[in-house]
N, C-alpha and C positions, 0 to 999 in steps of 0.2 A: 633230345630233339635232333631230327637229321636235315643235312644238311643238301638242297639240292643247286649244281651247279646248274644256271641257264646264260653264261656267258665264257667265252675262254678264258678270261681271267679272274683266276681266284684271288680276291682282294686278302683273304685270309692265310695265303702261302706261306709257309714257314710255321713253324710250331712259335706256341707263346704262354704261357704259363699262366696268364690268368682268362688261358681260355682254352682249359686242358677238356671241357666237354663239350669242343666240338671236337665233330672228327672229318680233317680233310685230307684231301689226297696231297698226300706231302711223305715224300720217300722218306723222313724222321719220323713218322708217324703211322698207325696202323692201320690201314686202307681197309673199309668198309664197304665191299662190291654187293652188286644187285645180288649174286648166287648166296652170297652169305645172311643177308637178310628178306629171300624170299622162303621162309619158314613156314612149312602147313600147319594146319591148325592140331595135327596131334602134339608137331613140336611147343606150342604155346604154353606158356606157363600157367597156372592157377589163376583164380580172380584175385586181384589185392598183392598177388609176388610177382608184378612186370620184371622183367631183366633189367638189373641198373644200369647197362652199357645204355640199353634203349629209353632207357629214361632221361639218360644223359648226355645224350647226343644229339645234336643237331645234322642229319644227314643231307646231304646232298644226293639229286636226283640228276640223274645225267644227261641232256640231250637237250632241254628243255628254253633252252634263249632264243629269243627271236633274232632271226636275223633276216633283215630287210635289206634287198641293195636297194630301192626305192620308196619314199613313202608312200609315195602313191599305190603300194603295192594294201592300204587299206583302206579300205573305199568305204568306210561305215563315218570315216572322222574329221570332222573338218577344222576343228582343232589341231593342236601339237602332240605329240604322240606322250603319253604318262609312259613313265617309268617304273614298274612296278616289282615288289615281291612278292607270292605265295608260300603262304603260308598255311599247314593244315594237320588235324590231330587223328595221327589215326590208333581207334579204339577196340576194334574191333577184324576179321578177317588176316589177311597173309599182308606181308612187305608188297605184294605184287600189287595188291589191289589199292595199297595206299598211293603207291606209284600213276596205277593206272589213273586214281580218283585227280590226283594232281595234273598229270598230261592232259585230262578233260579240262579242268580248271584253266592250264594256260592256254587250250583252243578256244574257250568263253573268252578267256582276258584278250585275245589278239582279234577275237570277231570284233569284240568293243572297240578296239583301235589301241588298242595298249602295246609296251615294248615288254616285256618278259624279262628281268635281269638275274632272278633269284627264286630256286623253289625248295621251302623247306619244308618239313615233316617231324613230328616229332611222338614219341608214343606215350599213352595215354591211357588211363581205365576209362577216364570221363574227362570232355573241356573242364578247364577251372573254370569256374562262377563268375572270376574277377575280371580277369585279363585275357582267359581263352586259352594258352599257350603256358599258362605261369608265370609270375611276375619275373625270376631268373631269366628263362626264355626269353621272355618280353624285352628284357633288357639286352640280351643276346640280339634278340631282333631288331633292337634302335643301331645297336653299332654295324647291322649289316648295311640296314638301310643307310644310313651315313655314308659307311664307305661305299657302297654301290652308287650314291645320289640319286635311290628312289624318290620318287614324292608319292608312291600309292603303296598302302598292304593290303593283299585282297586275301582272305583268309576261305578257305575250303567248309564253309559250315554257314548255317545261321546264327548270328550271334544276338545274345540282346543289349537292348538297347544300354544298359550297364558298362557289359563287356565292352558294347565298340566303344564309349567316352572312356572307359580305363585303358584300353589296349592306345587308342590315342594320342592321351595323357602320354602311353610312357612311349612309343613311337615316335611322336612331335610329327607324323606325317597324314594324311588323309586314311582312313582303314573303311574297307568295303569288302563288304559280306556276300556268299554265292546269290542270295535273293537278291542283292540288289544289283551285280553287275547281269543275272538274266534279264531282271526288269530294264534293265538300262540299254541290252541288246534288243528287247521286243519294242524298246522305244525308236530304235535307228532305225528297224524294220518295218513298222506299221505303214501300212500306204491307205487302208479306208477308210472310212470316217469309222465305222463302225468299232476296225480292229486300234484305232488310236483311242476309243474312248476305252474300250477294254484296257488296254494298256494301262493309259490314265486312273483310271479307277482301283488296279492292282497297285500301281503305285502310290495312289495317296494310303492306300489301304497300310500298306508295310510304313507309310512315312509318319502317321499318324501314332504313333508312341513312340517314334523317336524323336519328336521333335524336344528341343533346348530353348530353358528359357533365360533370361537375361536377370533376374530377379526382379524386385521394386523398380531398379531404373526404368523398366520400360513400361510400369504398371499406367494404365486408365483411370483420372480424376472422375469422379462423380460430376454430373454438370448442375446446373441451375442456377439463377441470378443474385439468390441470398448465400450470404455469410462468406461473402470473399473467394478468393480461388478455390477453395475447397469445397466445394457446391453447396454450402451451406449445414443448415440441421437434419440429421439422418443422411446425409450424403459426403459426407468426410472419409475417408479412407484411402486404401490403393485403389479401392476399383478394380476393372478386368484386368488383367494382368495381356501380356503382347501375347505369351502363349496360349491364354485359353481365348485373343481371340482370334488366333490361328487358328487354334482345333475346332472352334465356332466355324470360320469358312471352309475349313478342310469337306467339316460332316456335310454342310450345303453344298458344297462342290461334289462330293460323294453321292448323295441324295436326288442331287441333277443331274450325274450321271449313270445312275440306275434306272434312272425315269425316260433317257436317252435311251439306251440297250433295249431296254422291254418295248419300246417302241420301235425300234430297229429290227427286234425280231420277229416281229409280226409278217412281214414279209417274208422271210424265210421258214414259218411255218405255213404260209397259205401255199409258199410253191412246195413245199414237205405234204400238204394233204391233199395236193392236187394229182403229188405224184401218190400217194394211195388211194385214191381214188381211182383211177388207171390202173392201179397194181402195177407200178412198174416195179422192179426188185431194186435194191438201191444197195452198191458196194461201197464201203469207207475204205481207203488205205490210210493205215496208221503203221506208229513206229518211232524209234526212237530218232531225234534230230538227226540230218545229213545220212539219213541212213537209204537215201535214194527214190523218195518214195514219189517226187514233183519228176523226177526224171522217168519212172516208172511209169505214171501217169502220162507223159508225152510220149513213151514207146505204143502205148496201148490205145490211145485217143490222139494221138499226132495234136494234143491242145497246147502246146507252144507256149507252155508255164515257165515262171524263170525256174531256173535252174544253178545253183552255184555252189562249190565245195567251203561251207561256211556254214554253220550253224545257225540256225532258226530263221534259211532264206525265208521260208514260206509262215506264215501270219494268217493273212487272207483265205478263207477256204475255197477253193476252187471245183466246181459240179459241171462233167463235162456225160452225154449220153453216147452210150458204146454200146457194140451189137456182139450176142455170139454167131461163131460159125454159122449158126441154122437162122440167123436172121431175127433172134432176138433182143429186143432192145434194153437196157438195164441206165442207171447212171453210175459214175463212180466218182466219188470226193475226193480231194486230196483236202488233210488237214495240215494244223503245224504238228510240230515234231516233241515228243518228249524228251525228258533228262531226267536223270536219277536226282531225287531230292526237287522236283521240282513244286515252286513256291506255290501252296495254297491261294496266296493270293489272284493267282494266274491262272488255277482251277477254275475259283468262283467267278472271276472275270470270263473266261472266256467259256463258260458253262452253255451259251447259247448255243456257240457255234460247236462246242463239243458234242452237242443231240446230234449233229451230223453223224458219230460215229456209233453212240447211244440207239440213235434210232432204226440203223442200216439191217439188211437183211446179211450182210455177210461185211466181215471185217478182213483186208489183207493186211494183217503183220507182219511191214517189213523188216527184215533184219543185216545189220550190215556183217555180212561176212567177212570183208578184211579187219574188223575192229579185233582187238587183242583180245577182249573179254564179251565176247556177243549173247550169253548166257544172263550176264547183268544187265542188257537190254534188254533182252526179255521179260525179265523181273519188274526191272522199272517199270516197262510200259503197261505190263499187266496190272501193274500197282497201281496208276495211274485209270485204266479200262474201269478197275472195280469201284473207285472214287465217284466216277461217274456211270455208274450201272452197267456198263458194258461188259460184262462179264459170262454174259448171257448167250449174245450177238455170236452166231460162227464164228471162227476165225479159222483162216488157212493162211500158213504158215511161210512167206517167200523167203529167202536166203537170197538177199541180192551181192553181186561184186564180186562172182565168184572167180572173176578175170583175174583180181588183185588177192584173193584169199590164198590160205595158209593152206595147203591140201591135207594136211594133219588134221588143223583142228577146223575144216569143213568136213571128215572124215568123222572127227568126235561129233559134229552138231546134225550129221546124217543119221548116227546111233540115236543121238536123245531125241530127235525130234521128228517123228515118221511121220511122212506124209508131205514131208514140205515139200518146194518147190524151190530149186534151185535154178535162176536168174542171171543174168547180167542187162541188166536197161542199158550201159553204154554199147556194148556192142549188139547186143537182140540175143543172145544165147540162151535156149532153157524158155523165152516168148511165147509159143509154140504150145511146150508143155503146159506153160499158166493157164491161158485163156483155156483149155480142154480142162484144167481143175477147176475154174471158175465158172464154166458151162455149168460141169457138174453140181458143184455147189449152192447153186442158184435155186430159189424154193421152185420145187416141182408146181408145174401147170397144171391146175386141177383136171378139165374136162375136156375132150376128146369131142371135136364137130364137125359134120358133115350138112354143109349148109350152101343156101342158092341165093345168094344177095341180090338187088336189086340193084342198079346199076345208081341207080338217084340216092340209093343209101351209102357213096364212096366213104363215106365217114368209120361206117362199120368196118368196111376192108380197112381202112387207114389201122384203124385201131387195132385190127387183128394182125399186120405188119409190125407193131410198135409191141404189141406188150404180149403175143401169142407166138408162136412155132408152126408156121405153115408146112404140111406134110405133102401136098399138092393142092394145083389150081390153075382152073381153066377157066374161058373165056365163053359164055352161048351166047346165043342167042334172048335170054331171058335176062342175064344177069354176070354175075361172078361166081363159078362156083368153088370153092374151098373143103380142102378138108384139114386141120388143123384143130393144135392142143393152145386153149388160151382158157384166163381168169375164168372164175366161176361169176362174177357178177358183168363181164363182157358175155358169158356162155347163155345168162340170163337172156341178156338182149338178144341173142341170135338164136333164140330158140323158138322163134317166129317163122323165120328163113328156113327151117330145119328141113331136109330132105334124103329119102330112101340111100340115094348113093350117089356117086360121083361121076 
């Protein structure tokens, strides 16, 4: 297991003999740097022959402590700030990517309002079953927590319900798993009725087999007036027990609020077929969290969505209608943001508002270009598109941030990825170029008209402004006369109007 520091002082300075498998930076000791353990995958050993250094060390990760000169500096928590360690198993891929996986972990723990004091790592073919980490680790990890005076383990993984009461036990401190400090950030975040009952319902979803029960003591008498307190003949026993009739209210609480959503989204499909009924073209911007996409959206619709450098600001889906150059009208979405591993639960919950991107005629994939590994964004979030059938849907490709990116590896991600569209929403750079690929992109206009509107029919003009491409148009005496590319079921109705020429 390794060992990651996230504060200047390492409680563990000095070497000590019954804790010859970690490995700290301590000049009596042999110092384990990023360069020595970021190994590609030709270097990796067999399956079943890990490295014993790397099985037996706890590494520390370097950079990773929070440091706040005010508390105020987190605005999600209105509590006291937790304490926490990470902790996480990595199985698979390079030293790099374990590293990276953790630096995300402690940007989730600090959106939740947590202080970062410790991030460890440890290498693994597979989690243990019991404890997650191994029962040695495990215990390695009580004595950091101790001397650090965490009260939280936030472990890089899902764990079940087993693992977190064992890891626990041998902690002595609170242990939370990546499902549940995301659910717990989508809960500080939620602002409408709608995205709070998603929320809600993702999380009774994940709570619901973890819940502990207290045994007998807390069990349910049988009721009725014969045979003494025990409710008498045929009604003697424990009875319900506290926790099944927990999971009793849970499921009704679940059940009413599935009943809530589907009536919640009734609304947002009348205005989804109202806009196909118009044919208006409808764009998603998706992507992985903080990856720029609610700022993107304010460059391009001046819609004045918050915007903040934190993790899963946006929840609520926001549809604002935008024009190209030539005066076509489209809408574009902004949704929330994904994350790698993100919890099933929060799929199916927010599955309504996901058709937003399911249904669109073109998806913008944002990508953040200053991220270390933006290649694994793109995974995710495609991983995440197929979940919900979007997989289908356009997609064109933005590289946002490229103010703050690496010119190397915006260099490599210009090689892999042709066609994209490199960005900056903070300063307008690359703007320009988008909207001319999103012109493009946009399903072509079926039919080609030259028509004399009547001046009482403004409705028609209106419509041909809104969802066609006016080529010219002039004013007679008779009417409006237009020549323009619009829908084939708008081309319908104005083939009444229809006339020789312009």
């Amino acid at each position: 297991m390794t060992r990651t520091a996230f504060n200047d002082h390492d409680p563990f300075d000095g070497h000590d003999a019954d804790r010859d498998a970690i490995v700290v930076d301590d000049a009596d000791t042999d110092v384990v740097t990023f360069a020595e353990n970021r190994r590609g995958t030709d270097d990796l050993p067999d399956q079943g022959q890990l490295e014993l250094e790397d099985r037996y060390a706890l590494r520390r990760v370097q950079g990773l402590s929070t440091e706040l000169e005010d508390v105020t500096e987190v605005e999600y928590r209105s509590l006291r700030l937790e304490r926490v360690v990470l902790i996480g198993v990595w199985t698979s891929g390079t030293q790099l990517d374990a590293d990276n996986s953790l630096v995300e972990l402690k940007q989730l723990a600090e959106t939740a309002g947590a202080m970062v004091l410790e991030g460890l790592t440890q290498r693994r073919s597979k989690p243990d079953p019991a404890t997650y980490v191994g029962s040695g680790k495990a215990a390695e990890l009580r004595d950091i927590v101790e001397s650090t005076g965490a009260d939280t383990v936030i472990c890089d993984g899902e764990l079940t319900p087993g693992q977190l009461r064992q890891l626990e036990d041998v902690v002595k401190v609170k242990v939370v798993d990546r499902t549940a400090l995301i659910l717990d950030i989508f809960a500080q975040h939620a602002r409408s009725r709608e995205g709070k009952a998603q929320v809600e319902l993702a999380q009774l979803t994940y709570l619901l087999p973890r819940l502990r029960g207290w045994g007998d003591s807390l069990s349910r008498q049988g009721g009725g007036a014969g045979g003494g307190g025990n409710g008498g003949v045929g009604l003697r026993g424990p009875g319900e027990t506290k926790i099944e009739t927990d999971r009793r209210r849970i499921n009704a609480k679940m059940a009413k609020l599935r009943r809530q959503l589907a009536h919640m989204s009734v609304a947002r499909d009348v205005k989804r077929d109202q806009r196909r009924t118009r044919q208006v073209p409808a764009v998603a911007i998706a992507g992985y969290t903080n990856a720029g996409k609610s700022s993107l959206l304010n460059r391009l619709t001046g819609a004045g969505v918050l915007v903040e450098n934190a993790l899963f600001a946006t929840l609520d889906p926001t549809v604002r209608q935008a024009r190209t150059p030539d005066g076509r009208a489209f809408t574009l979405s902004d949704t929330v943001g994904f994350v790698r591993h993100l919890p099933h639960q929060l799929v199916e919950a927010f599955r309504s508002t996901l058709e937003e991107v399911a249904d669109a005629d073109l998806i913008l994939h944002v990508v953040d270009g200053s991220h270390p590994d933006p290649e694994q964004q793109l995974a995710s979030v495609r991983e995440v598109l197929a979940d919900i059938e979007a997989s289908d849907v356009p997609e064109l490709v933005i590289i946002n941030k490229v103010d703050a990116a690496d010119p190397t590896l915006l260099k490599q991600l210009r090689t892999k990825l042709n066609g994209a569209v490199e960005v900056s929403a903070r300063t307008g750079e690359g703007i320009d170029e988008l909207i001319r690929a999103v012109t493009e992109a946009l399903p072509v206009l079926d039919r080609e008209v030259v028509v004399l509107v009547p001046y009482e029919r403004g409705d028609l003009v209106s419509r041909v402004y809104q969802e066609g491409r006016i080529l010219k148009e002039e004013h007679t005496g008779d009417g409006t006369a237009l020549h323009a590319w619009v829908p084939q079921m708008l081309a319908n109705q104005l083939d009444e109007y229809a006339t020789a020429a312009l």
